[in-house]
C-alpha positions in Angstrom: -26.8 66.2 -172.9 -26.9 70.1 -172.1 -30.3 69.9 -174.2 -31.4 67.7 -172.2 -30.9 69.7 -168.8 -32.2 72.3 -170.7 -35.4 70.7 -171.5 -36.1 69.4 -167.5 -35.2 72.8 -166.8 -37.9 74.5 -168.4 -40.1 71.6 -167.2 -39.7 72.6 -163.7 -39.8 76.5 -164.5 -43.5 75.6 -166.2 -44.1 73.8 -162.9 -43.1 76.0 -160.8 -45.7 78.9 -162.4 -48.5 76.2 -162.3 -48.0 75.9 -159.0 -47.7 79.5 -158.0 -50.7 80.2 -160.3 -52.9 77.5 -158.5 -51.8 79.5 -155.2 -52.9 82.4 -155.9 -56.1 81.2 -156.7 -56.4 79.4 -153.2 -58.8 80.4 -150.7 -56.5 79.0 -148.3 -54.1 82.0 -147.4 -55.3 82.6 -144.4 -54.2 79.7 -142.5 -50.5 80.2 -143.2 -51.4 82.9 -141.1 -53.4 80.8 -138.5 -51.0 78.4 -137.9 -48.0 80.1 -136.6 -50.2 82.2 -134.5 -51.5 78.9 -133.2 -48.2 77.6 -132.7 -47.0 80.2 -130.7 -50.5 80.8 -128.8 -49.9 77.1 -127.3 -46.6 77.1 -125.3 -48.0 80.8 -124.0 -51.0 79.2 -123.1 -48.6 76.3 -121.0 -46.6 78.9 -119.4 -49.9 80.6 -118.2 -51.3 77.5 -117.0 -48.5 76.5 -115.0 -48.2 80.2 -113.6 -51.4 80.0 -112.2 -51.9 76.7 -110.8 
């Protein structure tokens, strides 16, 4: 049994390094910097609207 854990364990510890290898690798950083901008860009963007109409 405790092999067992042990074995899924170091499955998801393997996993887990593919996955942050493949991120590093990603040309895709820059919009998890886009998208909160973006999402706070849009309520300002309401507020303004409605302030000057």
């Amino acid at each position: 049994m405790k092999e067992d854990l042990d074995q899924r364990i170091r499955l998801l510890e393997l996993e887990v390094e593919k996955i942050k290898e493949e991120n590093k690798r990603s040309g895709h950083s820059w919009l998890w910097a886009f998208v909160p901008i973006l999402a706070l860009l849009i309520p300002i963007a309401a507020i303004l609207r409605d302030t000057f109409n």
